[in-house]
N, C-alpha and C positions, 0 to 999 in steps of 0.2 A: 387583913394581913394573915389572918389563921385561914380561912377560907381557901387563899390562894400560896398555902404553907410559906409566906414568907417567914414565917416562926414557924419551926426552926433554921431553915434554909440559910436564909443573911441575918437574920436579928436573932437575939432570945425575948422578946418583949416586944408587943404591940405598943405602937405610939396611941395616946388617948387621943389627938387632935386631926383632923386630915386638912391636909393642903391643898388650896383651893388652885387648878391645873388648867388653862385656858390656852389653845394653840391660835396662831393667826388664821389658820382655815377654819376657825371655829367649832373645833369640836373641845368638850372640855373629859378630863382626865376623871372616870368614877370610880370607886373601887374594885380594878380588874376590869368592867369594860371591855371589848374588844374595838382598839382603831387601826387604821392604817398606816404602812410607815410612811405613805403620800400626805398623808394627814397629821404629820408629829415629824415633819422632817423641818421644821424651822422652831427656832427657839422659844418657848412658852413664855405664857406670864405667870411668876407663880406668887400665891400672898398666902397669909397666915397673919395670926395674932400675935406682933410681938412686945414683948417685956421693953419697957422701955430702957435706956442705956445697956442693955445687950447684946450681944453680936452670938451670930447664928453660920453655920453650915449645913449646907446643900447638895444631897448627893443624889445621882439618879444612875442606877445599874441596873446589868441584867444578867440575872443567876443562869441562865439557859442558856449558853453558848456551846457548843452550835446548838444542844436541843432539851430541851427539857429534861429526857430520858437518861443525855448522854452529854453530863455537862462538865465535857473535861478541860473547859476554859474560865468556869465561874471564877471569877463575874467579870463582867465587860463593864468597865465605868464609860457610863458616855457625857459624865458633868458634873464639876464640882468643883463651887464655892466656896470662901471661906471669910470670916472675918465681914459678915452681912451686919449692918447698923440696922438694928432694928429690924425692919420687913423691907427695908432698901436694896434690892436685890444686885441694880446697877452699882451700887457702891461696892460692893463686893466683890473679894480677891480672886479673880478666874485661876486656878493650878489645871484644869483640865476643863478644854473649850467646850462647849456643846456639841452633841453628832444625834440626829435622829436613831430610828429606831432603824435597824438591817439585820432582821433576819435568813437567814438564807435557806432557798429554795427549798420546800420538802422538809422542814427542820418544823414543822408543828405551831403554836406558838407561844412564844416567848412572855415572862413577865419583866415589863418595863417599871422600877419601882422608886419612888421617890422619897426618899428621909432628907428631915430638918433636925439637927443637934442644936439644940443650944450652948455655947462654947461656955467656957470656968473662965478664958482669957484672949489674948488675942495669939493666934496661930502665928508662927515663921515657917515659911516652905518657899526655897527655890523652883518646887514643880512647875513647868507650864508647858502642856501640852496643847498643839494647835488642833484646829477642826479638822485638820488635813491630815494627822499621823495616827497610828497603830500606837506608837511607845507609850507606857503608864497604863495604857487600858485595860491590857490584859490578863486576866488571871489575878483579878484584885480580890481583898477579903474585903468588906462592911466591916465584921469584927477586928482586922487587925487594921483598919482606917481608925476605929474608934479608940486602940490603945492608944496606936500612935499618937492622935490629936487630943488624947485625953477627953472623952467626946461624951461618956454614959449611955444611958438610952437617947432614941430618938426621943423627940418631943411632938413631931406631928410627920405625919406621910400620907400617900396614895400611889396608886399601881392602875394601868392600865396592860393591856395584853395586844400584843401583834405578832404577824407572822409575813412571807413573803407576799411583796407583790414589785411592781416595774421599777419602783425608784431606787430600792435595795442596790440595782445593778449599780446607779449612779453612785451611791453612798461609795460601796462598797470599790468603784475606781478611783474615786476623791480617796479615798484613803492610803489606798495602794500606787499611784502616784507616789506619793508624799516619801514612803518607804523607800522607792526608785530613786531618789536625786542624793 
């Protein structure tokens, strides 16, 4: 997470544990890594070690929008859990649906980064954003997710890294679509 400045960028604190990141196309998530968004466009499986009778949240953003350099969209949430039993991921509260990775063209690339919070209680949030919309995504903080939810540090993460390639276009009409109706 120092490596790839997510500290200071979205966190102040490296999580001690990493989360173990596996896509259906099989490739799996390393620390930083570079995949493609062909390769990370369908939903993961993700586990960890958890405590038992606790509930956990799951976030995965990307501080680079549109670029690294020039990131005057940080952060782009493209997923997030809440109220996880344990390492039961399906059991858990969707507020914001999955969306692959969409970088856009010439934009370098991006860190996709994944934090686990372990929750104090159980979360109430009306959010729910579909796969299909822009709204709640954009211009989110990690750190004022963390006030809000009363969240601390992460307790475990990993990050992979992407940049453009042919499916971004697809993402990126699914999404805008959604905006039009």
């Amino acid at each position: 997470m120092e490596k790839h400045q997510v500290v200071p960028d979205i966190i102040d604190r490296a999580p001690k544990a990493t989360l173990e990141i596996s896509y259906p196309s099989g490739v799996k998530v390393d620390s930083g890594n570079e995949l493609t968004p062909t390769q990370v466009k369908d939903k993961p499986k993700v586990t960890w070690d958890a405590e038992s009778g606790a509930l956990y949240t799951l976030l995965m953003t990307d501080p680079d929008a549109p670029s690294r350099q020039n990131p005057t969209y940080r952060e782009v949430r493209h997923w997030l859990v809440v109220n996880i039993p344990g390492n039961k991921l399906d059991e858990g509260q969707v507020l914001i649906d999955f969306v692959g990775s969409g970088p856009p063209a010439d934009t370098g690339l991006h860190r996709y980064v994944f934090l686990l919070f372990k929750q104090k209680g159980k979360i109430v949030s009306n959010l729910s954003v579909s796969n299909r919309s822009r709204e709640g995504r954009m211009k989110t903080s990690t750190r004022e997710l963390i006030k809000e939810f009363n969240l601390g540090d992460p307790v475990a993460g990993n990050l992979y890294q992407a940049q453009y390639d042919d499916y971004v276009r697809i993402l990126h009409e699914q999404l805008a679509q959604a905006s039009q109706k």
